[in-house]
C-alpha atoms as one frame of an Amber mdcrd trajectory, in Angstrom:
protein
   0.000   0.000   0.000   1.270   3.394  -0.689   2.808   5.774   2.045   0.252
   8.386   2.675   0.962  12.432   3.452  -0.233  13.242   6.554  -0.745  16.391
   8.378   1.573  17.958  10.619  -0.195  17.072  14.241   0.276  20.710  15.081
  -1.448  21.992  12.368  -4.293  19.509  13.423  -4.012  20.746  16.835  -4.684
  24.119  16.191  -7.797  23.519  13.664  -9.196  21.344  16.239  -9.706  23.981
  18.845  -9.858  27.001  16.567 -13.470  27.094  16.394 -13.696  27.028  19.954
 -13.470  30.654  22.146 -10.899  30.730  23.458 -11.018  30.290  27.433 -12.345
  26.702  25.893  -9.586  26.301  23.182  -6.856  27.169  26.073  -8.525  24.626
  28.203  -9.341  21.852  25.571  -5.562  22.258  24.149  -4.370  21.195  27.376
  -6.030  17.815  26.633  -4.609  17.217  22.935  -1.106  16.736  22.729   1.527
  15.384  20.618   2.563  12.472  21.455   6.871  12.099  22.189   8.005   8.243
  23.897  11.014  10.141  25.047   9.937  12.439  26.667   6.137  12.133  27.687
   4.079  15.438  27.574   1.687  16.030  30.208  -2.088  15.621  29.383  -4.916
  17.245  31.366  -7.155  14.116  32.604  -9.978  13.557  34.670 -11.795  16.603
  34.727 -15.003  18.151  33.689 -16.085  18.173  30.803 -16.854  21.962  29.260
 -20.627  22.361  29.392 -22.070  22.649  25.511 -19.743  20.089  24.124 -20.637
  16.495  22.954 -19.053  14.187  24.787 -18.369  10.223  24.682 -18.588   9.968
  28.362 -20.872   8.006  30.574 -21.835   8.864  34.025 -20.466   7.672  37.250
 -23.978   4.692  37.610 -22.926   3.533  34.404 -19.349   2.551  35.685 -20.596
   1.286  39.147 -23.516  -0.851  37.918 -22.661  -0.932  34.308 -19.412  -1.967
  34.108 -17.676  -3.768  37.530 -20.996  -5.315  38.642 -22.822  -5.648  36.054
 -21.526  -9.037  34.600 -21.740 -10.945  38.005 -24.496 -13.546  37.946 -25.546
 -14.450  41.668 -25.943 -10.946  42.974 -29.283  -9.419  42.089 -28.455  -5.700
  40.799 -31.202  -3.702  41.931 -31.623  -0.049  40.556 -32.709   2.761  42.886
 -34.243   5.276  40.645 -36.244   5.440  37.750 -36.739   2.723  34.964 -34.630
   4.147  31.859 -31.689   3.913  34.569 -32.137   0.429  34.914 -32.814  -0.187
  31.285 -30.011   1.869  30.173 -27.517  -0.517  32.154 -29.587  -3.659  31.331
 -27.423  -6.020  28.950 -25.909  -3.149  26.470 -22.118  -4.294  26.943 -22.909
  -7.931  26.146 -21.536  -9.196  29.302 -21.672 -13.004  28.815 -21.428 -15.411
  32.011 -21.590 -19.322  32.245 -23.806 -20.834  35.133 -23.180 -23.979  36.745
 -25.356 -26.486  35.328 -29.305 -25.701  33.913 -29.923 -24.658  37.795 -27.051
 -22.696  38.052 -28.224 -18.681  39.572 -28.311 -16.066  36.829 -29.352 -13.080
  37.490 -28.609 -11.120  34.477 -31.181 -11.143  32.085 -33.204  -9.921  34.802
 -33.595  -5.905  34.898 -34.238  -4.847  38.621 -35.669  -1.749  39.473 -37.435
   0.595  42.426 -39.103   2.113  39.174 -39.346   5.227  41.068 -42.444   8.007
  40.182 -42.584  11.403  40.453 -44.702  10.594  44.075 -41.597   8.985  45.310
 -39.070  11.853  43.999 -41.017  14.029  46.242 -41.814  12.073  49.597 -39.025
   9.526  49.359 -38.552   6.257  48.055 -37.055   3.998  50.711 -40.240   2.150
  51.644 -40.123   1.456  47.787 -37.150   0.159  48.360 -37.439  -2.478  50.866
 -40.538  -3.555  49.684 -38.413  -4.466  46.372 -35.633  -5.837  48.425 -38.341
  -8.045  50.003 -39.587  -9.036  46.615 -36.459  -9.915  44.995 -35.270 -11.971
  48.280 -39.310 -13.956  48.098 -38.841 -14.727  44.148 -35.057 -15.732  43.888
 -33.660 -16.387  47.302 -30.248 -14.519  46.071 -27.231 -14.909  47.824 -26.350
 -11.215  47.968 -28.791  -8.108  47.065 -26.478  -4.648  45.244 -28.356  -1.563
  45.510 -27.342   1.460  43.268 -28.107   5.091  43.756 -30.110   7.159  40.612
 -29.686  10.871  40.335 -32.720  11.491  42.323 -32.255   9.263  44.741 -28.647
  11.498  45.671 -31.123  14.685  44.847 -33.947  13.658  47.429 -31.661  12.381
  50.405 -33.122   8.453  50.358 -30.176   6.491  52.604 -29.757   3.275  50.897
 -26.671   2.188  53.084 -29.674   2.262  56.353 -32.037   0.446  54.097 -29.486
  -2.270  53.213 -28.673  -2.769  56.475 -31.756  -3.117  57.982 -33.024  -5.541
  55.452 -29.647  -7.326  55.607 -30.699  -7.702  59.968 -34.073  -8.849  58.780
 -33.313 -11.249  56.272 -30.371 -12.776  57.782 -29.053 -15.257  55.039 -28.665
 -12.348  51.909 -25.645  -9.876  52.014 -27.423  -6.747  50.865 -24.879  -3.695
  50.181 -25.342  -0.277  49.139 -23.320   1.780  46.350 -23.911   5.791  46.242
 -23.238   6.115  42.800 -25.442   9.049  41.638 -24.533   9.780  38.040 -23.303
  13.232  39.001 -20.787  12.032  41.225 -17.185  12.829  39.523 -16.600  13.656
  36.106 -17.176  10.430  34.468 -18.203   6.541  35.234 -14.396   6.623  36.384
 -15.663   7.456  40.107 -18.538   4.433  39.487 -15.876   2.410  38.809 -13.869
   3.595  42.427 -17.561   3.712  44.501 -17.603   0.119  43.140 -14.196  -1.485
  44.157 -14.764   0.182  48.160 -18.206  -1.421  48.235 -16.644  -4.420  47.075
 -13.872  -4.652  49.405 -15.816  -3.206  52.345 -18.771  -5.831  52.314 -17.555
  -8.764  50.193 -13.950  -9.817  49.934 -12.815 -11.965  52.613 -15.684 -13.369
  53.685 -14.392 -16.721  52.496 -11.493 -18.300  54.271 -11.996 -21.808  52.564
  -9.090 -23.089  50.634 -10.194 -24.095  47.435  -6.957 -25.744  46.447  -5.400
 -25.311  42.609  -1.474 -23.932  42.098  -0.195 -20.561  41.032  -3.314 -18.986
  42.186  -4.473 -15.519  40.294  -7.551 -13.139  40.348  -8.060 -11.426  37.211
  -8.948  -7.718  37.647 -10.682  -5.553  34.689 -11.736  -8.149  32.863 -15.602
  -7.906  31.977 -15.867 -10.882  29.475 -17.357  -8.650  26.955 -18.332 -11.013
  23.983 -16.919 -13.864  25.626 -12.943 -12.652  26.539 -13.368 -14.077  29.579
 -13.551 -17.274  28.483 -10.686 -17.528  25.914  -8.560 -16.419  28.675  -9.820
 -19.120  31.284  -9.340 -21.513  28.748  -5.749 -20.385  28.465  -4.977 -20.039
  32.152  -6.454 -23.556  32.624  -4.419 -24.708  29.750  -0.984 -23.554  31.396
  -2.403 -24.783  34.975  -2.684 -21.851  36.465  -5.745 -21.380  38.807  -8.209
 -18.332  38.634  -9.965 -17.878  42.147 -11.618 -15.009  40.908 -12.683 -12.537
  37.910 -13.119  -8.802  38.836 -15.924  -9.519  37.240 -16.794 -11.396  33.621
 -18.042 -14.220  34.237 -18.175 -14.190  38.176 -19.630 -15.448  41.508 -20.401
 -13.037  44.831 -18.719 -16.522  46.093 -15.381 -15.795  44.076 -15.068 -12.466
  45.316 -15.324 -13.481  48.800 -12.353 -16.222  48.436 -10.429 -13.597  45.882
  -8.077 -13.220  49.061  -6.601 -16.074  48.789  -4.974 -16.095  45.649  -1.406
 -15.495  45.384  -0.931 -12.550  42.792  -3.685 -10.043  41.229  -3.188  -9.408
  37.476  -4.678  -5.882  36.469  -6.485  -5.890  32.555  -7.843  -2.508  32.823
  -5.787  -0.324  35.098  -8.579   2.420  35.662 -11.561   0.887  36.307 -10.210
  -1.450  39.428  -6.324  -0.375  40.217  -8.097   0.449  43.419  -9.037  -3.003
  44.499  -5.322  -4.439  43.984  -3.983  -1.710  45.942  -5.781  -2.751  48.813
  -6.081  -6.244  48.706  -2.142  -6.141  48.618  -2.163  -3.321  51.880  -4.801
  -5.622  54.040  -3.805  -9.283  52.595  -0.188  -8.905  51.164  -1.121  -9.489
  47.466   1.352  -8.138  45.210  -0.607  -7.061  41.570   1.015  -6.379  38.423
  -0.652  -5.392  34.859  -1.244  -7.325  32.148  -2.463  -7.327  28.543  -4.329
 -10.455  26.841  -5.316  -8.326  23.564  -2.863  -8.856  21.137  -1.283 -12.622
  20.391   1.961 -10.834  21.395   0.517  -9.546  24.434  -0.943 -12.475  25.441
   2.248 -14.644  25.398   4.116 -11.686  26.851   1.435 -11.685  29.451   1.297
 -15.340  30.097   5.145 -15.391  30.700   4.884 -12.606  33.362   2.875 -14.673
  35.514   5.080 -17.839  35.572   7.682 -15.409  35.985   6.001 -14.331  38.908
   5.751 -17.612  40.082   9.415 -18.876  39.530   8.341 -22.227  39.026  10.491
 -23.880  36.244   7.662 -26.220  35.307   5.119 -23.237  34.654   7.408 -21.547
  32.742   7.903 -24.915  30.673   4.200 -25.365  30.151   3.444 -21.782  29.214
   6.290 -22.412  26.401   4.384 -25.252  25.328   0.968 -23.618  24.805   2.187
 -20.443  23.527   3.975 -22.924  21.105   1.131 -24.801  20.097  -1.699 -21.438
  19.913   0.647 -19.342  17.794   0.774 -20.942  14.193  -3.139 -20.581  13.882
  -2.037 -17.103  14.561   0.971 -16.773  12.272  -1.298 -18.097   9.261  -3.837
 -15.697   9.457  -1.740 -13.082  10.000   0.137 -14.138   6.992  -2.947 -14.276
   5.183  -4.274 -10.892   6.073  -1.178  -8.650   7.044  -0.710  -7.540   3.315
  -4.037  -6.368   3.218  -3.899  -4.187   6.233  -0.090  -3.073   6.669   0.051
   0.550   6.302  -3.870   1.359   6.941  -4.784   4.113   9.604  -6.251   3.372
  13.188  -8.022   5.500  15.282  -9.415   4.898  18.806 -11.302   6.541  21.563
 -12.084   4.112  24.307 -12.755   3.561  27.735 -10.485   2.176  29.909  -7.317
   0.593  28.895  -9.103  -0.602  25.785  -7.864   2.483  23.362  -4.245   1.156
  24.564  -4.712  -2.775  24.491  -6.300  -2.639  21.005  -3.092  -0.468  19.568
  -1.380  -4.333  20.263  -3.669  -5.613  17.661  -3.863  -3.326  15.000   0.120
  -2.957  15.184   0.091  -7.291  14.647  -1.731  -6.279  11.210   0.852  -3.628
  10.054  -1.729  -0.690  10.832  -0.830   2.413  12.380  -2.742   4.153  15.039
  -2.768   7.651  14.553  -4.768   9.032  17.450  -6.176   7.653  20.409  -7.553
   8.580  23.827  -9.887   7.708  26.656 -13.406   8.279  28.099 -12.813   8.582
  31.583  -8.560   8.026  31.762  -6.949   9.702  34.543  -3.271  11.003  33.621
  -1.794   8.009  35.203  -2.955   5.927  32.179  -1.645   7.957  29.716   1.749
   8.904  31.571   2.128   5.739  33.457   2.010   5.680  37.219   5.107   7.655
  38.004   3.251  11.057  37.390   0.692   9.705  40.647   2.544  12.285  43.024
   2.107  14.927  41.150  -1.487  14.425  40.262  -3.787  16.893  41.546  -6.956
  15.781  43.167  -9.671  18.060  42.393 -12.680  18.443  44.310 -14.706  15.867
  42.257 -12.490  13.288  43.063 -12.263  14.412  46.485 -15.945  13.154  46.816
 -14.954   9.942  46.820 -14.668   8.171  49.690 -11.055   6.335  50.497 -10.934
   3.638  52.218  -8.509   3.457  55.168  -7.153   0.107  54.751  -4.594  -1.664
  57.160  -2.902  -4.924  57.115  -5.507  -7.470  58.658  -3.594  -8.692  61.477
  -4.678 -12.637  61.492  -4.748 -12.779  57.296  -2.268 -10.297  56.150   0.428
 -13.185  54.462   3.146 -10.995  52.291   3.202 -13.910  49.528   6.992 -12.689
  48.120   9.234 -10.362  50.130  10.120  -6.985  49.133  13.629  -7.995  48.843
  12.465 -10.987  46.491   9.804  -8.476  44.186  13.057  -5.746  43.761  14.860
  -8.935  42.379  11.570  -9.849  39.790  11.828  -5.946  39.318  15.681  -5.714
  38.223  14.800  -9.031  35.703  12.529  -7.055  33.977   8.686  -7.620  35.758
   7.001  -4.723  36.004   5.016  -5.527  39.880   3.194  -2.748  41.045   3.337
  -0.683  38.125   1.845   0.448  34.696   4.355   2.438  32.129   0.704   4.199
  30.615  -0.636   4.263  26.806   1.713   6.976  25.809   4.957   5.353  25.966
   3.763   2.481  23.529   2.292   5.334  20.418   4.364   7.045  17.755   6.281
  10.005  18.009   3.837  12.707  16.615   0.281  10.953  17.439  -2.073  12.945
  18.989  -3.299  12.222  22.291  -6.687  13.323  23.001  -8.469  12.856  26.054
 -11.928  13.017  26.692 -12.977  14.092  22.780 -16.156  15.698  21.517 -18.148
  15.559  18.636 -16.938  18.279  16.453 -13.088  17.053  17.485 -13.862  13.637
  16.374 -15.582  14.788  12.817 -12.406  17.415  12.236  -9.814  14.499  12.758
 -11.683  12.308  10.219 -11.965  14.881   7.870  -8.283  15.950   8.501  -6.653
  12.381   8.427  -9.336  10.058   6.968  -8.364   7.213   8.922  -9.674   3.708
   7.948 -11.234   2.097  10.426 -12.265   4.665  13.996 -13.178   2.974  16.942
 -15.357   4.228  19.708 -18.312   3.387  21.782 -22.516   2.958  20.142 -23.185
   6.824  20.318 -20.392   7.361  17.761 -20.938   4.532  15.104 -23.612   5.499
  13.023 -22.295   9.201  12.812 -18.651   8.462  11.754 -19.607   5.375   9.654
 -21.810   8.263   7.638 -18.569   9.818   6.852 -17.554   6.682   4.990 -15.345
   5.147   7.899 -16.087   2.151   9.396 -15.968   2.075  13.121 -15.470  -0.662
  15.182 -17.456  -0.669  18.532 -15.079  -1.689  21.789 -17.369  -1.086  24.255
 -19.477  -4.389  23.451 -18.016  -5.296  20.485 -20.983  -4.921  18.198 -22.086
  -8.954  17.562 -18.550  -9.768  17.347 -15.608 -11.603  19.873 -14.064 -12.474
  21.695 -10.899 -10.666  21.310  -8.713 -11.626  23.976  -6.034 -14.206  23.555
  -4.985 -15.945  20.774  -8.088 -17.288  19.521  -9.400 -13.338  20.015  -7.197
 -12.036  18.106  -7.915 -14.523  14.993 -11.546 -12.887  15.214 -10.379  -9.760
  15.515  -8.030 -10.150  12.281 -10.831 -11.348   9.892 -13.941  -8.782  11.542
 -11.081  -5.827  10.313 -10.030  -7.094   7.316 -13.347  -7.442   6.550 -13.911
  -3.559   7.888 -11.548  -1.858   6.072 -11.080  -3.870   2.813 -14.883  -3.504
   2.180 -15.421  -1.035  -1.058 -18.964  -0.184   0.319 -17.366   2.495   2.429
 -16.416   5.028  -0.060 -19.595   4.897  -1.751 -21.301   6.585   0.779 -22.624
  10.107  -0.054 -24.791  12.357   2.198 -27.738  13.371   0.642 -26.568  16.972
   0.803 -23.579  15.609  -0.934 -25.611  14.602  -4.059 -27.306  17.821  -4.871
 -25.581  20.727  -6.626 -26.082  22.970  -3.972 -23.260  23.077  -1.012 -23.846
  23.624   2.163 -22.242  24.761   5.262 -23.585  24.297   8.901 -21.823  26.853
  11.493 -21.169  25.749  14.892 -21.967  28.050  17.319 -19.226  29.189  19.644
 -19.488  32.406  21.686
């Protein structure tokens, strides 16, 4: 494929934020920079976004109930608030979960909600409440009860932590726990995803003491088994012999994250959404947690071999050898296959999480380039890697989060390596306790855009014309009536799973299929056909 002419990334820059006044270009430059591996810029994170401008993000419910709890089977996800809440949250990432047996719980496909009226917005909705509480507990005997906090439930003062515990006293054999995660709360589902991992911690992990036996004992934290990820990667854990106690939380059980304190090492797949729930599960039970990557064939072998690396058990190491050895050729063929196809073609993605990062694995397998790319809801230490965590500063949305003050649990607390021998896995190369950020892994001169709007996104299609832009549902159909395709990472569209080996085979075919497909550039607006051109003005002051 030929070598394309791009634009300088400064000139991009400034059109980007030129139509903007400029208090809001000053502010929004801050958040698109050009991207140097040497010497890492700084990128304003994690903060409002400007009022007026269209924004990818989702609120702080969606990443409490939405994301970390959302694809856990046995605990029955009740909504406090109105229905489109509920229904909002209900299914859309295509968490998929495997029950044990015909019998097994599944609570799931089930949408649970106070379905709160305007009556109870005005003279309070706990009674409404417990008498759902009571209702889900008489129907499906759960094992644990979630309760999550609507706008208007934070607006009208309705105390769901006093509800859950009285109903927990009166019920006796049903853990019923409260999260406060109004959507207002922070400046994106980034403080859903931190309300979350306390709740978590505070009323779940550790209730469990029960050795469950298995060797070179993991949780997996971050991984939601969108589209079935989950699965490809138990498969390949099982496959080496290495045993997952828990999933933080595709695919899960309230009953794994109650024994999750017994593993022997945490490995982190999206560094955002649950870095908090490493940190202290390490401070209170002496787990160490390092970060891992199993999108990308690459990745995942790199990833495997950091765990038995971890372990220092010659035999793991042996076996990993052995299955990376014997998943790879499917791999090598169909990268052999498409490569030629795809080698040179532009990427561009703006994803939640660690996903606009872990993705840049795949598309660099296929000989693409990712241009730009940039989160939802990243905080700087994503971007920068951890090291710039001192010099963060906490604003006061973040500030209205609670912390946890977490100590070393003096009967449990079991440091499972030394510090002396985790500086030694340090100096041979393993990364514990740390993540090095997107940044460090993109070109010299990609842009770096956090937390993009609408009329940024349009500009840097029209600017670069990239071939295949991925994003979340609210930006497909507009960007694929530019004539790009765009790939959906959020749930995937009806594709996946991604992760691992077999993953990335999928993921090879569904984008040579994407951006090899002709159908793309004949797309024409209707405006487009007609004679007559048209301009639409965005207003700015």
């Amino acid at each position: 494929m030929e070598s394309r002419i791009l634009p300088d990334p400064s000139a991009v820059k400034e059109e980007l934020i030129k139509k903007y006044p400029p208090k809001v270009a000053k502010k929004r430059g801050k958040a698109i920079v050009i991207n140097d591996p040497a010497e890492i810029p700084q990128v304003q994170a994690n903060i409002r976004t400007i009022p007026g401008i269209i924004t990818q993000r989702g609120c702080s419910y969606a990443g409490c109930k939405g994301v970390v709890l959302g694809p856990t089977r046995d605990i029955v996800n009740l909504v406090h608030g109105p229905i489109g809440c509920s229904f909002y949250a209900w299914l859309t990432r295509r968490n998929q979960t495997r029950p044990d047996g015909p019998e097994g719980e599944n609570y799931m496909t089930y949408c649970f909600s106070t379905d709160m009226q305007e009556e109870h917005v005005v003279f309070g909705g706990e009674k409404k409440l417990k008498k759902a509480i009571q209702e889900a507990y008489d129907l499906f005997h759960p094992k644990a009860i979630g309760i999550f906090s609507t706008c208007p439930v934070g607006l009208i003062g309705d105390d769901i932590h006093a509800v859950a515990k009285e109903m927990r006293e009166k019920l006796g054999d049903c853990n019923i726990f409260g999260f406060s995660c109004e959507g207002y709360k922070g400046v994106s589902q980034s403080a859903g995803h931190h309300i979350a991992n306390n709740q978590v911690f505070k009323h779940v992990v550790g209730l469990d003491d029960k050795d469950k036996g298995g060797t070179f004992k993991i949780n997996m934290l971050g991984e939601y088994n969108i589209g079935g990820d989950a699965f490809e990667i138990e498969r390949l854990l099982a496959k080496c012999g290495i045993t997952l106690v828990a999933s933080f939380s595709g695919n899960s059980t309230i009953g794994q994250f109650e024994n999750s304190h017994t593993a022997d090492l945490n490995v982190i797949m999206c560094h955002r959404s649950i870095n908090y729930m490493a940190e202290m599960m390490e401070t209170k039970y002496g787990i160490p947690w390092m970060k891992v990557n199993f999108i990308g064939a690459e990745a995942t072998a790199k990833s495997l071999r950091r765990i038995a690396r971890y372990f220092e058990d010659d035999s793991l190491m042996a076996r990993v050898e052995e299955v990376i050895a014997e998943e790879m050729p499917a791999v090598s063929s169909v990268i052999e296959e498409i490569h030629p196809k795809t080698k040179g073609k532009l990427a561009m993605l703006f994803v939640g999480g660690s996903r606009a990062h872990h993705y840049q694995e795949l598309f660099g397998e296929l000989g693409m380039e990712t241009l730009s790319a940039g989160y939802e809801f990243g905080h700087r230490d994503d971007y920068e890697g951890r090291r710039v965590i001192p010099n963060i500063k906490v604003d006061a949305d973040s500030k209205n989060i609670e912390e946890l003050k977490i100590s070393a649990d003096p009967d449990r607390y079991k440091p499972r390596k030394t510090e002396e021998e985790l500086e030694k896995l340090k100096q041979a190369g393993l990364n514990i306790r740390d993540y090095e950020g997107m940044m460090p892994d993109m070109h010299k001169g990609s842009l770096v855009i956090d937390d993009i709007s609408h009329y940024e996104t349009e500009k840097l299609i029209e600017l670069y014309k990239p071939d295949i832009f991925c994003a979340g549902i609210k930006e497909k159909y507009v960007v694929q009536k530019m004539g790009v395709p765009l790939k959906q990472l959020h749930s995937y569209d009806y594709g996946g799973p991604y992760a691992g080996f077999t993953g990335a085979i999928n993921f090879y075919r569904d984008i040579d299929r994407m951006v090899n497909s002709r159908i793309w550039k004949l797309i024409q607006a209707p405006w487009e056909e007609t004679a007559v051109e048209l301009e639409a003005d965005y207003v700015t002051q």
